[in-house]
VONUBA-156936 format. One record per residue (C-alpha): residue in three letters; residue number from 1; x negated, y negated, z. Coordinates in Angstrom, 1 decimal. Layout:
// residues N
res_n_X_Y_Z
ALA_NUM_X_Y_Z .
...
This chain:
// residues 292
res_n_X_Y_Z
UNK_1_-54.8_-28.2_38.8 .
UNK_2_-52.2_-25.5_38.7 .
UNK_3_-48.7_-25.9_37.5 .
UNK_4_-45.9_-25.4_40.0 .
UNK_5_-43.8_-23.2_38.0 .
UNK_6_-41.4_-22.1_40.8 .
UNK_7_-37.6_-23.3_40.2 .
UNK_8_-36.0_-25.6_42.3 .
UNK_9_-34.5_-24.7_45.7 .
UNK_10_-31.2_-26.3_44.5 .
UNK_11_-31.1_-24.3_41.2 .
UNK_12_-32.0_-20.9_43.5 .
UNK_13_-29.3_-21.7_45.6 .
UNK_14_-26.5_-22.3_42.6 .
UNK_15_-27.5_-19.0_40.9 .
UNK_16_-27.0_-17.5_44.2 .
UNK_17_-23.6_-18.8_44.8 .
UNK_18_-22.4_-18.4_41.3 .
UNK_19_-23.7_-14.5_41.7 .
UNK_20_-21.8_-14.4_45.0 .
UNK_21_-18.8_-15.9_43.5 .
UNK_22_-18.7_-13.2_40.1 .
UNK_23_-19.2_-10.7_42.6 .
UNK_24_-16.4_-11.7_44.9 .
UNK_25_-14.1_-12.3_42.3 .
UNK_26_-14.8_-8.6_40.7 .
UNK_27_-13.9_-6.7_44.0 .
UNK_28_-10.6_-9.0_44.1 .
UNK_29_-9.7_-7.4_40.7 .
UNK_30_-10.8_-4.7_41.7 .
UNK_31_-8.2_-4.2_44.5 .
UNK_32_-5.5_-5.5_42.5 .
UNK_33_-6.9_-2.9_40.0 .
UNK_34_-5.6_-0.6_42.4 .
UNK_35_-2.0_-1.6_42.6 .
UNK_36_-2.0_-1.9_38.9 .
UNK_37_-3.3_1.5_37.4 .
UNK_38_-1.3_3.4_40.1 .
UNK_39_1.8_1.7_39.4 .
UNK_40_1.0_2.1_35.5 .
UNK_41_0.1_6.1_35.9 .
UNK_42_3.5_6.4_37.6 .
UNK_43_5.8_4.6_35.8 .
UNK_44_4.2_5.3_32.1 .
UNK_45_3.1_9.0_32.7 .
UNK_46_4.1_12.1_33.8 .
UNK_47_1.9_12.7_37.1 .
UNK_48_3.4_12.6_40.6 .
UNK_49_2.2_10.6_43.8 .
UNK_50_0.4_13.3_45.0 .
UNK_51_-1.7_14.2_42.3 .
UNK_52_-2.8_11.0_41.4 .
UNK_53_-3.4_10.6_45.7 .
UNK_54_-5.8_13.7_45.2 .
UNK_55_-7.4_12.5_42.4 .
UNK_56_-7.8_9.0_43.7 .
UNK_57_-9.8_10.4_46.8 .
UNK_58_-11.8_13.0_45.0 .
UNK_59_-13.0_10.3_42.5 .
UNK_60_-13.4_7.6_44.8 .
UNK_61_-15.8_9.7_47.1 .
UNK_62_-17.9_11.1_44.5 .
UNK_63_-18.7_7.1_43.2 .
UNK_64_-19.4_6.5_46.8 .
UNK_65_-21.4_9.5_47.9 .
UNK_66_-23.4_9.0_44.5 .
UNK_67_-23.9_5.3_45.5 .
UNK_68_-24.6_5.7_49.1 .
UNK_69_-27.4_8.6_48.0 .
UNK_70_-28.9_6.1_45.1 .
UNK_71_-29.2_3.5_47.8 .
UNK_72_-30.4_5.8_51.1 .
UNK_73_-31.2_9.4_49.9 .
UNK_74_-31.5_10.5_53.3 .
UNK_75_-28.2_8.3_55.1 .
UNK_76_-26.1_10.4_57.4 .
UNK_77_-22.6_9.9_56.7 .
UNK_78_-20.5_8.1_59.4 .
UNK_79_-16.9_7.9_60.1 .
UNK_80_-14.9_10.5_61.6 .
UNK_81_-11.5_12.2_61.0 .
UNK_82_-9.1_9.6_62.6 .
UNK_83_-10.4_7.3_59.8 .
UNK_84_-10.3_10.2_57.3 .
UNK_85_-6.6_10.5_57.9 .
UNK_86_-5.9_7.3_58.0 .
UNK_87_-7.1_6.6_54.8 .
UNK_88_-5.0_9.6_53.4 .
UNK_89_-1.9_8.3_54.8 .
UNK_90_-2.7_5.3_53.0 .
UNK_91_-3.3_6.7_50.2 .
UNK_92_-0.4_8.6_49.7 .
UNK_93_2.3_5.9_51.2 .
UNK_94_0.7_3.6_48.4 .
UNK_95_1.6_6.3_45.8 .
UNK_96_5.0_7.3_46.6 .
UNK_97_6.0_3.5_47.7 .
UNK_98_5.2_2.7_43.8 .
UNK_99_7.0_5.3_41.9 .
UNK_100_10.1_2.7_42.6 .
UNK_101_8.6_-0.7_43.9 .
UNK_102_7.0_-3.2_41.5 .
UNK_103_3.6_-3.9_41.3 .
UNK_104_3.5_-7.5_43.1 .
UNK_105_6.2_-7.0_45.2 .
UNK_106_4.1_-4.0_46.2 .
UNK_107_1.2_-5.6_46.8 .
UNK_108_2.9_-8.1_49.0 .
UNK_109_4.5_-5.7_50.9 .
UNK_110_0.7_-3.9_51.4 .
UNK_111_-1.0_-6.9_52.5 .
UNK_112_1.7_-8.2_54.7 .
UNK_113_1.7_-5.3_56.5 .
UNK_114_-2.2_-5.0_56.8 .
UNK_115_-2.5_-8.0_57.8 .
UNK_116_0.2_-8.1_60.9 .
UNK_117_-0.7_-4.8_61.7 .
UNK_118_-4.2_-6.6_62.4 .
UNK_119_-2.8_-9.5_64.5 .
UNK_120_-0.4_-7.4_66.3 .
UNK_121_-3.7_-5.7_67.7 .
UNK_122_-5.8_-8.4_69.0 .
UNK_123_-2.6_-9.7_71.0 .
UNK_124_-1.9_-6.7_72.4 .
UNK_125_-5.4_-6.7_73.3 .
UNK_126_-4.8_-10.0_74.7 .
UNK_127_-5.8_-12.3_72.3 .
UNK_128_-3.2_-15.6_72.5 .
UNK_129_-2.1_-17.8_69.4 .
UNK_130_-2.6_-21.5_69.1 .
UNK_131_0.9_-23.6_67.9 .
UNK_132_-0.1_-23.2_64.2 .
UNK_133_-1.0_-19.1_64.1 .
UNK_134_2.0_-19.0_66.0 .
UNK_135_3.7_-21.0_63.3 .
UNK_136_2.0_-19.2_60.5 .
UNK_137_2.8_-15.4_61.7 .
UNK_138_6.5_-16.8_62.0 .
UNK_139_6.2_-17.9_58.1 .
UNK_140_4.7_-14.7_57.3 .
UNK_141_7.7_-12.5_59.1 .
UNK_142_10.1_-14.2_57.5 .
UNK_143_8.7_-14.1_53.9 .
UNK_144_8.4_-10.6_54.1 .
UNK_145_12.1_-10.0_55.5 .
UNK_146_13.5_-12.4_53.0 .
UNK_147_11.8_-10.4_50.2 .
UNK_148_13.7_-6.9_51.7 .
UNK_149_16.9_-8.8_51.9 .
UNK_150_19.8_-7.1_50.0 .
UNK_151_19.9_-8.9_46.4 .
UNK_152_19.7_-8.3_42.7 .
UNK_153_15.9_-8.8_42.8 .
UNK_154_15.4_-7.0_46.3 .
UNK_155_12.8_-4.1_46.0 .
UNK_156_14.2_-0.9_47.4 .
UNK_157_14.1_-0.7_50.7 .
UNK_158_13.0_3.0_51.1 .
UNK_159_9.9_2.5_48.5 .
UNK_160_8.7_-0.7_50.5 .
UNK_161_9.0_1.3_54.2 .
UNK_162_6.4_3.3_52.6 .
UNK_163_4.4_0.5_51.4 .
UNK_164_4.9_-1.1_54.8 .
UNK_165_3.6_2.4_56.4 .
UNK_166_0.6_2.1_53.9 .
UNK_167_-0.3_-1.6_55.1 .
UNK_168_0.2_0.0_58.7 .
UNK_169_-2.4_3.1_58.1 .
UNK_170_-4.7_0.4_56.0 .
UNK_171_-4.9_-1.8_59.4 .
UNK_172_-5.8_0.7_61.5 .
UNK_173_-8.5_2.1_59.2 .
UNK_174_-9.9_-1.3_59.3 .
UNK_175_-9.6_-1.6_62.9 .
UNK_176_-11.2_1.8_63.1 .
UNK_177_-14.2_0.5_61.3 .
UNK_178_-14.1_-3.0_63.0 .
UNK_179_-17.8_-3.5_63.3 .
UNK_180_-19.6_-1.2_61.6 .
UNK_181_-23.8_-1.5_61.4 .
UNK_182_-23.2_0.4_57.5 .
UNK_183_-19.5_0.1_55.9 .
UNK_184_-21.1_1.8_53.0 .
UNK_185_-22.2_4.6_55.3 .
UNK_186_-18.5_4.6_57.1 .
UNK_187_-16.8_4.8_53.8 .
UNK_188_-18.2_7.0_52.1 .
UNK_189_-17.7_9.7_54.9 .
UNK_190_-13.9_8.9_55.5 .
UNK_191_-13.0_9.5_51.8 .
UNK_192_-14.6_12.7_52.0 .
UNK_193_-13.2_14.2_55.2 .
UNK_194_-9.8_12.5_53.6 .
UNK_195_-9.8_15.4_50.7 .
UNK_196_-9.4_18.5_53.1 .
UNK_197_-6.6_16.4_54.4 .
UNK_198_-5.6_16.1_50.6 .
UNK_199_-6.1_19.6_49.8 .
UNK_200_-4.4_20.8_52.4 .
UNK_201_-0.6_18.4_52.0 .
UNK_202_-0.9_19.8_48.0 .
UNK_203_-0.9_23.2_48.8 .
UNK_204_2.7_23.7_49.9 .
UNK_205_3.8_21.1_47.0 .
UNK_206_1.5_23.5_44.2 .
UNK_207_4.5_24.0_42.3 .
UNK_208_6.0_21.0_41.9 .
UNK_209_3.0_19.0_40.8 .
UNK_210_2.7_17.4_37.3 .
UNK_211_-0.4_17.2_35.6 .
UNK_212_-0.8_14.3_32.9 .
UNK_213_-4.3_13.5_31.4 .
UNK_214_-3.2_10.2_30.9 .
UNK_215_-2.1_9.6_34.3 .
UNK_216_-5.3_11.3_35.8 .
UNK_217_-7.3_9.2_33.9 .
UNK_218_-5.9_6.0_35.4 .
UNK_219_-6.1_8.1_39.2 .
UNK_220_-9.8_8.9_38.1 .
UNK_221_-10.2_4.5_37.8 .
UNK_222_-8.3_4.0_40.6 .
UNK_223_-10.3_6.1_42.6 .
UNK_224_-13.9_5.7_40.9 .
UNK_225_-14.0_2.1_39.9 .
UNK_226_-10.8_0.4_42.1 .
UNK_227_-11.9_1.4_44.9 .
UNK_228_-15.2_3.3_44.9 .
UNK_229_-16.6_0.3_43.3 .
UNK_230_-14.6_-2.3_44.4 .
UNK_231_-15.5_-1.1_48.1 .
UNK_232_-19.0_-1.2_47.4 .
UNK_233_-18.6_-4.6_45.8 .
UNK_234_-17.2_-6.2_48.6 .
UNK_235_-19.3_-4.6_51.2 .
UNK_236_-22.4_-6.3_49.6 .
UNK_237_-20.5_-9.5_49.4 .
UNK_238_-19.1_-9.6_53.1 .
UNK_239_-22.4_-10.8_54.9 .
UNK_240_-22.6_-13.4_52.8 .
UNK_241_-19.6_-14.8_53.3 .
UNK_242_-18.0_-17.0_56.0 .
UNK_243_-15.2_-15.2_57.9 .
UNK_244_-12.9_-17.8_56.8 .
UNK_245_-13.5_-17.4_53.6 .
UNK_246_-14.3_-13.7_53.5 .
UNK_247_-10.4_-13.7_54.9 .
UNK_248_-9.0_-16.4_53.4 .
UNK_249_-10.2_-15.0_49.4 .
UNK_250_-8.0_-12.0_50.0 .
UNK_251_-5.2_-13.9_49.6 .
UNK_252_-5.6_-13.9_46.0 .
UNK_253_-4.9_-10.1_45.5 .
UNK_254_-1.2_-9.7_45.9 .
UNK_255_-0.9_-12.7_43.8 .
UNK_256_-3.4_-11.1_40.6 .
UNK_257_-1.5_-7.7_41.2 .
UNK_258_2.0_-9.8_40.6 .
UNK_259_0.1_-10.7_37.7 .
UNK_260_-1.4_-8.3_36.4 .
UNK_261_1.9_-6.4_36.4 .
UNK_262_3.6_-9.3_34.2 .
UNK_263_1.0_-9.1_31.8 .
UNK_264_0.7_-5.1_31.4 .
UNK_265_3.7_-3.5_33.0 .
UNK_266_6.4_-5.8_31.8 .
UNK_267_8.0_-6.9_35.1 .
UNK_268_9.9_-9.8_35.8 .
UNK_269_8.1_-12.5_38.0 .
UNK_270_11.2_-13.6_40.2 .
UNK_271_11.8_-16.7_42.0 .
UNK_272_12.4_-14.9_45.0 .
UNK_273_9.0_-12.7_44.7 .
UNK_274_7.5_-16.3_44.1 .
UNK_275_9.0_-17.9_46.9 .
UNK_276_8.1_-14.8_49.3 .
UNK_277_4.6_-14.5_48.6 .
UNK_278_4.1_-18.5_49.6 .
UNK_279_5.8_-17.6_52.2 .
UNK_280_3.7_-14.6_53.6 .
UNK_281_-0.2_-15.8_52.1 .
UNK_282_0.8_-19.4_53.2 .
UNK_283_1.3_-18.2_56.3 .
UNK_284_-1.6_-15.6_56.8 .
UNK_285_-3.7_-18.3_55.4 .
UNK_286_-2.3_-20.5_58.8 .
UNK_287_-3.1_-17.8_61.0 .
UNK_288_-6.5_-17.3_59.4 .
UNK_289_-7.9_-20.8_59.8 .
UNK_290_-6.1_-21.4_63.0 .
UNK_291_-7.8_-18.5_64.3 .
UNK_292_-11.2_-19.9_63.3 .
């Protein structure tokens, strides 16, 4: 009589969660990761926004295009230019918004945006909110204007316009790709029609661009592992994962960028920055599940 050797479903299932959890959690860091070394490479180096926006696109689509051809040899890249520019916009905003703004406040800022920009869209398309996503985008409003409010601790107000403009090109690349069969595919092809875009906004700025090997380093893991990775990451993680939670998870990257910049930039973690981002995730998490 043969042995049955074959694990239990139960202890299949657990390995699979815990994988899906590790895997989660690595593209959340990953996208604080973001925040983090381009906040670092600008504040502790001597390269400007734009380099390290060149650099951050030109690494981050070589990691995908060599991931997308290790996976699919023969994939046609998708996208188009609309999302190309799009993602440059975003890229760039992000950069000059943190040569002033601090990292969590930043990344506040970013998602706050991202995510309104979002919800602004589906109700101009119609969509109508229930009492408690009405209740939550009201929460979520007024977290973000109490954070700009004049104050010793108030970020500048010129540096988070562009990280509001950022969160504003993020949510429309995301709307752009709403639905893709391949994100992977989608991706990889708006990064690289982003670095003509690139090119072309550093060629009147030539001579006023600082280079730092230091600070390119941190571009070339912001663009490579940040987001080439992190992308790629999260892509193979989203089918898995219930749209609540697939939502509801990202909520945790504003607050490991706050964070993260504590722990390696120095910055002060103010009761006002506290009080804000309950404010806006608290109330993005309310729309969220209300919308659900």
């Amino acid at each position: 009589m043969a042995l049955d050797t074959s694990r239990p479903a139960t202890s299949v299932t657990a390995a699979r969660q815990g994988r899906l959890l590790v895997l989660t959690a690595l593209a959340m860091l990953a996208f604080a990761g973001n925040s983090v070394l381009c906040r670092l490479a600008l504040k502790a180096t001597e390269l400007d926004p734009l380099s390290f926006t060149a650099i951050r696109l030109i690494s981050g689509a070589a990691m995908l295009w060599l991931l997308l051809r290790l996976r699919a040899p023969g994939a046609r890249l998708g996208g188009g230019w609309a999302g190309g520019l799009a993602l440059f916009v975003y890229a760039l905003c992000f950069s000059l918004a943190y040569v002033q703004v601090e990292t969590g406040a930043g990344a506040l800022v970013l998602f706050g945006a991202v995510q309104l920009t979002m919800l602004l869209y589906g109700l101009a398309r119609g969509e109508r909110l229930s009492l408690g996503s009405g209740a939550g985008l009201l929460l979520a409003v007024v977290g973000l204007l109490a954070l700009l409010l004049p104050g010793a601790n108030a970020p500048p107000l010129p540096a988070c316009a562009l990280m509001a403009a950022a969160g504003i090109a993020w949510g429309v690349y995301s709307l752009l790709g709403k639905g893709a069969r391949d994100p992977l595919v989608v991706t990889t092809g708006n990064f690289l029609r982003a670095l003509p875009i690139g090119l072309l906004a550093c060629l009147p700025r030539l001579a006023a661009l600082r280079w730092d090997g230091q600070g390119a380093l941190y571009a070339v893991l912001s663009g490579a592992l940040a987001s080439g990775l992190g992308y790629a990451l999260w892509y193979s993680v989203l089918p898995r994962l219930p749209a609540v939670k697939a939502a509801s998870v990202q909520l945790s990257v504003p607050v490991l960028a706050a964070l993260a910049g504590v722990l390696f930039l120095g910055e002060a973690l103010s009761l006002r920055l506290v009080l804000c981002a309950v404010a806006v995730l608290g109330g993005v998490g309310c729309v969220l599940v209300a919308r659900r």
